[in-house]
MARZA-708433 format. One record per residue (C-alpha): x, y, z; residue number from 0; residue in one letter. Coordinates in Angstrom, 3 decimals. Layout:
BEGIN
         u         v         w   nr  rest
         X         Y         Z  NUM     a
...
END
This chain:
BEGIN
         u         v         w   nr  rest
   174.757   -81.129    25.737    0     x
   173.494   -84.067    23.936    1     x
   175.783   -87.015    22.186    2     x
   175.259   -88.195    18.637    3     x
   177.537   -91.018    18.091    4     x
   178.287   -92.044    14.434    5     x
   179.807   -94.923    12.477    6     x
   180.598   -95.075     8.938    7     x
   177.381   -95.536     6.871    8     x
   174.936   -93.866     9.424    9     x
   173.701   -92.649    12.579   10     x
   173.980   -94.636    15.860   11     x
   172.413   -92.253    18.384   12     x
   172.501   -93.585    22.153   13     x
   169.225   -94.937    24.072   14     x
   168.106   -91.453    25.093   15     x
   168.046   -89.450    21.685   16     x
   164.206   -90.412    20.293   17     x
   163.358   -89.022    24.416   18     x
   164.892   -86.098    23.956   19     x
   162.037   -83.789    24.749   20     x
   163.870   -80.180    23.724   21     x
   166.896   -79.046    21.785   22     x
   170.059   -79.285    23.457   23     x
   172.658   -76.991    24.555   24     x
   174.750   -78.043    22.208   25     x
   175.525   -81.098    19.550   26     x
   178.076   -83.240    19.839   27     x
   179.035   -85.840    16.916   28     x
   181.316   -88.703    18.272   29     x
   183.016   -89.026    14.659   30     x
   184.740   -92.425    13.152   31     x
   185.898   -91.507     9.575   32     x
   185.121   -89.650     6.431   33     x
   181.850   -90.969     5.878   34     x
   180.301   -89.882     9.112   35     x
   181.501   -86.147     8.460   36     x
   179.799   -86.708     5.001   37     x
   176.372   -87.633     6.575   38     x
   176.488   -85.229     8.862   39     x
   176.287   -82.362     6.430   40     x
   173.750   -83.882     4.417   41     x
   171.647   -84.040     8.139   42     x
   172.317   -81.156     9.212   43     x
   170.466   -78.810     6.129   44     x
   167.503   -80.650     8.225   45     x
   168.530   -78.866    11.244   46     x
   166.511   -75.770    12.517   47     x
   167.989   -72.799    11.642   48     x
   168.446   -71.616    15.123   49     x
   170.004   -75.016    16.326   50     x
   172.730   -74.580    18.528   51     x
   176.478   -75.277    17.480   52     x
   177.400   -78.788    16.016   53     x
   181.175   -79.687    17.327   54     x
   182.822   -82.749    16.167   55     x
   184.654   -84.042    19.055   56     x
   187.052   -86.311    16.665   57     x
   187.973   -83.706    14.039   58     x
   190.119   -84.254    11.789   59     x
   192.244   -80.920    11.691   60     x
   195.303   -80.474    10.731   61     x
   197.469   -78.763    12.766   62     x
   199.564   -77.337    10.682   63     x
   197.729   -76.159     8.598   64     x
   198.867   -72.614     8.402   65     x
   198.364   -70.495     5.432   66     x
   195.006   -70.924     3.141   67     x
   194.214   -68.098     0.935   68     x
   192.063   -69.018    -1.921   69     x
   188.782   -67.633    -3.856   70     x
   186.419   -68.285    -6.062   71     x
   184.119   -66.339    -8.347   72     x
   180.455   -66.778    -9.857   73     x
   181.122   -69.428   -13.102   74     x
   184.390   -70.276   -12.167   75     x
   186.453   -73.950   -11.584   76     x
   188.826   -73.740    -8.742   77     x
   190.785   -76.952    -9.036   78     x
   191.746   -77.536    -5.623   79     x
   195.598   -79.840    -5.742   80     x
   198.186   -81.239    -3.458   81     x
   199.535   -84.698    -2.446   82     x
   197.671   -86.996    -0.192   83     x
   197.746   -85.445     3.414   84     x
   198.071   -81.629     2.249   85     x
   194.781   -80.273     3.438   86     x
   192.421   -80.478     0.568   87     x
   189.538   -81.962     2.067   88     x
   190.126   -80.246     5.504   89     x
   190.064   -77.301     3.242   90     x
   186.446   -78.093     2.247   91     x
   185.084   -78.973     5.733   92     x
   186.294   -75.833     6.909   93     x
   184.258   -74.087     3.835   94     x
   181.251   -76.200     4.747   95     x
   181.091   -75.086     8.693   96     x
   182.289   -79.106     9.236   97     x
   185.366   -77.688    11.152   98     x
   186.515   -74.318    12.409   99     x
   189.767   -72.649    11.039  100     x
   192.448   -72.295    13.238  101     x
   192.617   -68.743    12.149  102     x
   191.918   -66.631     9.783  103     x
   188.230   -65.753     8.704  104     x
   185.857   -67.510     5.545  105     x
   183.467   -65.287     3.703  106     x
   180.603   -67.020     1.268  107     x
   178.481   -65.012    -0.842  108     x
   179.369   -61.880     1.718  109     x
   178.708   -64.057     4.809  110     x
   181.481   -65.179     7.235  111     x
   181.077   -68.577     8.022  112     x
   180.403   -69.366    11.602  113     x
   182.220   -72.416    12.787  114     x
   180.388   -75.663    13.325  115     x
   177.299   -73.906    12.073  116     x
   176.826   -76.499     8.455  117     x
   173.646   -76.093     8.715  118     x
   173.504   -71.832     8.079  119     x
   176.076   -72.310     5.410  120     x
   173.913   -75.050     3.415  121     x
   170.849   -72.488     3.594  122     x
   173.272   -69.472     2.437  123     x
   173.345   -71.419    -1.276  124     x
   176.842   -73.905    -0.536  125     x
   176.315   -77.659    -1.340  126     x
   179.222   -79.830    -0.660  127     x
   179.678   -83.632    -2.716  128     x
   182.157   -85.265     0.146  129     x
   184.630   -87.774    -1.579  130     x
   182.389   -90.543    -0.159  131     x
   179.144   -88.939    -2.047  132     x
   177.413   -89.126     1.314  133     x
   174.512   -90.794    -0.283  134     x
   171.518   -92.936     1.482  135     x
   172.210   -96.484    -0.371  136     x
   169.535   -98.383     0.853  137     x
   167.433   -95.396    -0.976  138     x
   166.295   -94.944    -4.483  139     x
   167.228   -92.491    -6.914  140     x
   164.574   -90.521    -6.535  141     x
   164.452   -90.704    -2.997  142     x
   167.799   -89.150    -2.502  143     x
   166.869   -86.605    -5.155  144     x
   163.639   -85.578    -3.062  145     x
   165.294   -85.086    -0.010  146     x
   167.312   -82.376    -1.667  147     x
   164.200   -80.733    -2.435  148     x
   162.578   -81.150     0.958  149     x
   160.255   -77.851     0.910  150     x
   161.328   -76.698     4.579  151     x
   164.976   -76.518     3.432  152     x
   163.674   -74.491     0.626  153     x
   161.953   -72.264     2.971  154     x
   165.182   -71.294     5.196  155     x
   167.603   -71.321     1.699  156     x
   167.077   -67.695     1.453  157     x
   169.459   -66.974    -1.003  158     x
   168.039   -69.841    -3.528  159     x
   164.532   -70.005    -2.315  160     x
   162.813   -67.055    -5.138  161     x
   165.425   -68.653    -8.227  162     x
   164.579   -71.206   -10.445  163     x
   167.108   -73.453   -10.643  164     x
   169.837   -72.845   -12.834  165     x
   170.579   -76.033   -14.646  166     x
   168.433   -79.299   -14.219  167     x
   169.890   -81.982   -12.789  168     x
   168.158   -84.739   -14.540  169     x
   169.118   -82.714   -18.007  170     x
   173.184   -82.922   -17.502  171     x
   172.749   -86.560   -16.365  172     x
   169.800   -88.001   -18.045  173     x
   171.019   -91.718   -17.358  174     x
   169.628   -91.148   -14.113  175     x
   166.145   -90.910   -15.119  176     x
   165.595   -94.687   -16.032  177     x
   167.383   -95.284   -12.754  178     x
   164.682   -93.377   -10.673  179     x
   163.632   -96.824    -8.894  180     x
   166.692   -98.379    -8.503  181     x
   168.404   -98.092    -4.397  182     x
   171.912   -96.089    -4.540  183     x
   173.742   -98.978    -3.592  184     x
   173.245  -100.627    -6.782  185     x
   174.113   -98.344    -8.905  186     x
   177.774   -98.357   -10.388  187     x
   180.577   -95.785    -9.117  188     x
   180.044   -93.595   -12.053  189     x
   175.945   -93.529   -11.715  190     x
   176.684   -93.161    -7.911  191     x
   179.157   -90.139    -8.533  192     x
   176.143   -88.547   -11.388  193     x
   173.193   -88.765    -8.052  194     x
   175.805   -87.004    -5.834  195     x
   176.207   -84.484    -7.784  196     x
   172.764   -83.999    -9.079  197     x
   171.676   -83.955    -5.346  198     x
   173.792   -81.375    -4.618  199     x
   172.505   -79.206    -7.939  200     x
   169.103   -79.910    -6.531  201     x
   169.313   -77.352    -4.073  202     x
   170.244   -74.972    -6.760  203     x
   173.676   -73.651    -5.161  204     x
   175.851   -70.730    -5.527  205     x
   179.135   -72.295    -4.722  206     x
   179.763   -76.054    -5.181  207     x
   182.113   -78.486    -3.214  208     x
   183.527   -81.287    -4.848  209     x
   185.569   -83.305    -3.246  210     x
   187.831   -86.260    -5.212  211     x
   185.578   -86.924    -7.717  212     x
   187.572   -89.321    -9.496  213     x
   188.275   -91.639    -6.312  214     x
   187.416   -95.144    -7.702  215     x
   186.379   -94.584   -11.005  216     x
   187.492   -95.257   -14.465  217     x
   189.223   -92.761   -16.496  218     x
   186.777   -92.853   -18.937  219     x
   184.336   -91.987   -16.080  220     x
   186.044   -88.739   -15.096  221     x
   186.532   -88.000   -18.222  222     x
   182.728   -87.816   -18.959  223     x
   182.308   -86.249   -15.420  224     x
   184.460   -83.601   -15.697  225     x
   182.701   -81.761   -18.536  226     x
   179.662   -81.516   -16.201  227     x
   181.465   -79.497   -13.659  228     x
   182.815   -76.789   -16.343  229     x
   178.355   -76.960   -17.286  230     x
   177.741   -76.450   -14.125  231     x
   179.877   -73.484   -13.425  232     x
   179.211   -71.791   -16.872  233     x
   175.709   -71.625   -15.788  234     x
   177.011   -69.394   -12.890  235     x
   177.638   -71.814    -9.836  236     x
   181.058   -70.934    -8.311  237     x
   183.206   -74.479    -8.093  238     x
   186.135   -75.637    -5.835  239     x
   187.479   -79.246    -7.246  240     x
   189.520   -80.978    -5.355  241     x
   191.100   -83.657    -7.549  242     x
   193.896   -86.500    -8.332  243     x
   193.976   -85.864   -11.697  244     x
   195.936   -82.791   -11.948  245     x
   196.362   -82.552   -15.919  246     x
   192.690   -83.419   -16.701  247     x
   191.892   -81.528   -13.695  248     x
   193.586   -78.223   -15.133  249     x
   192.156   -78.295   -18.589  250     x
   188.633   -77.849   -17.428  251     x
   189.424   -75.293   -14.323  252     x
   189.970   -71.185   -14.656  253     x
   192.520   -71.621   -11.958  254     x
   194.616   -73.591    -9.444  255     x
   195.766   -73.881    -6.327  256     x
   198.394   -76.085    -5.070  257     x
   198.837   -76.976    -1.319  258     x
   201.553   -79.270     0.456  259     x
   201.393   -79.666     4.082  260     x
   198.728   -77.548     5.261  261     x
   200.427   -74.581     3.318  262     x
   199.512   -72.975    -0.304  263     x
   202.575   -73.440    -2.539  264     x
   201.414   -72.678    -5.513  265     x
   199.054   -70.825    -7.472  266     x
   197.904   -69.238   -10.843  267     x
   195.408   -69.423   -13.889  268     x
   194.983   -73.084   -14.929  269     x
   196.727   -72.777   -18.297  270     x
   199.615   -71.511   -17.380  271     x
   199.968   -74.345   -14.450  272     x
   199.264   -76.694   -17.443  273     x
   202.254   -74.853   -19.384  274     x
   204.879   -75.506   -16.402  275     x
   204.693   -79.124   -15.427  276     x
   208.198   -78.787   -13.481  277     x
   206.704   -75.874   -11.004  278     x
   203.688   -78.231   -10.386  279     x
   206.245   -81.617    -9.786  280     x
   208.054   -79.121    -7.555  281     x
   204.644   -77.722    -5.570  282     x
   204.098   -81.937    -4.970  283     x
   207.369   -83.326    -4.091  284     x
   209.577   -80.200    -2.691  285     x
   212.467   -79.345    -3.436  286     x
   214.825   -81.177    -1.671  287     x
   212.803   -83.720    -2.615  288     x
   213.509   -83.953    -6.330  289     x
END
């Protein structure tokens, strides 16, 4: 067994990790908050692809939560919805190997996902934009883009490796190619929010994580943004949403999904959710709540 401790912003490995001499057991990630999760599955499409299992021994799993039955099909927005604390983005770790189901199994382009295996389900075609955007600040532009592109990931991404991509990242957000020099940090929430996204395109995936897109940007922002995701999945990328914005949220997704406390409450096709705002107020608040 080897440690990996982290801390928001980066790795902190101890004193032995640059002398370890062969690959360990197993991988242990010391977590302390959102952002380390984020960076770890960006780092761990670098992993071999016979690494042994990652375990995060600080995750953040909900107990609870019980009953999580959702799809999603080639070109389609999932809009992913609940209050804070309902088990959206624990949702999306789960998808992205971050953190094993309590039950129940998770099936991605006809593979089941193996828990705490990120890694095999970034090379089966899944990219994942964390609500943090997980990117390298003190990078440029086209630094982050390149390590999207990094040829040995490419080499083990069997499902994307012989397609060219779909849609071009640099042609739905062209802003960012006068920003090619410029580190992440300095870039506004909105140009930060375009590079997370365009990284993730960059590996040309089959399904797409988003996760709070909106967090921290301007309405006008999302409202610019959220066009691109109904692009991306009309050029045949499968999308799961999670969002704040429920109304704007709806108009651009196929369908919905709306979970409170670890539990699916509600679901349907997006316009028809859009058609009964009292069912979605209920699906929030509860019943006895209102």
């Amino acid at each position: 067994m080897h440690l990996l401790r982290t801390q928001p912003g980066g790795f902190v490995s101890d004193d032995n990790i640059a002398d370890l001499g062969q690959t360990p057991a197993e991988l242990v990630i010391l977590c302390s908050g959102d952002s380390s999760l984020a960076l770890l599955a960006e780092a761990a499409q670098q992993l071999p692809d016979d690494y042994p299992s990652v375990r995060l021994a600080n995750p953040m799993q909900v107990q609870n939560h019980a009953s999580v039955d959702l799809y999603v099909d080639e070109g389609e927005v999932v809009a992913l919805l609940g209050p804070n604390g309902a088990g959206k983005t624990t949702t999306l770790f789960a998808l992205a190997g971050l953190l094993a189901p309590l039950s129940g199994t998770i099936t991605i382009l006809g593979n089941t996902v193996r828990p705490n295996r990120p890694q095999a389900v970034a090379r089966s075609g899944l990219a994942f934009v964390p609500e943090d955007r997980g990117l390298f600040y003190d990078l440029t532009v086209n630094e982050n883009l390149r390590l999207s592109r990094k040829r040995s990931w490419w080499r083990f991404n069997k499902s994307s490796q012989d397609l060219p991509p779909v849609i071009d990242p640099l042609d739905l957000f062209p802003v960012l190619r006068d920003l090619g020099t410029r580190p992440a940090g300095l870039l506004s929430g909105g140009e930060q929010q375009m590079l997370a996204l365009a990284r993730a395109l960059s590996t040309n995936p089959r399904v797409l994580l988003v996760d709070e897109m909106s967090l921290g940007l301007a309405p006008i922002v999302v409202e610019q943004l959220l066009p691109m995701i109904r692009l991306i999945a009309d050029s045949g990328t499968a999308v799961i949403l999670v969002e704040q914005h429920v109304q704007l949220a709806l108009e651009y997704a196929d369908r919905g999904y709306v979970l409170r406390h670890g539990d699916c409450v509600l679901e349907g096709v997006a316009k028809d959710l859009l058609a009964q705002p009292d069912r979605l107020e209920v699906s929030y608040l509860g019943e006895n709540e209102l």
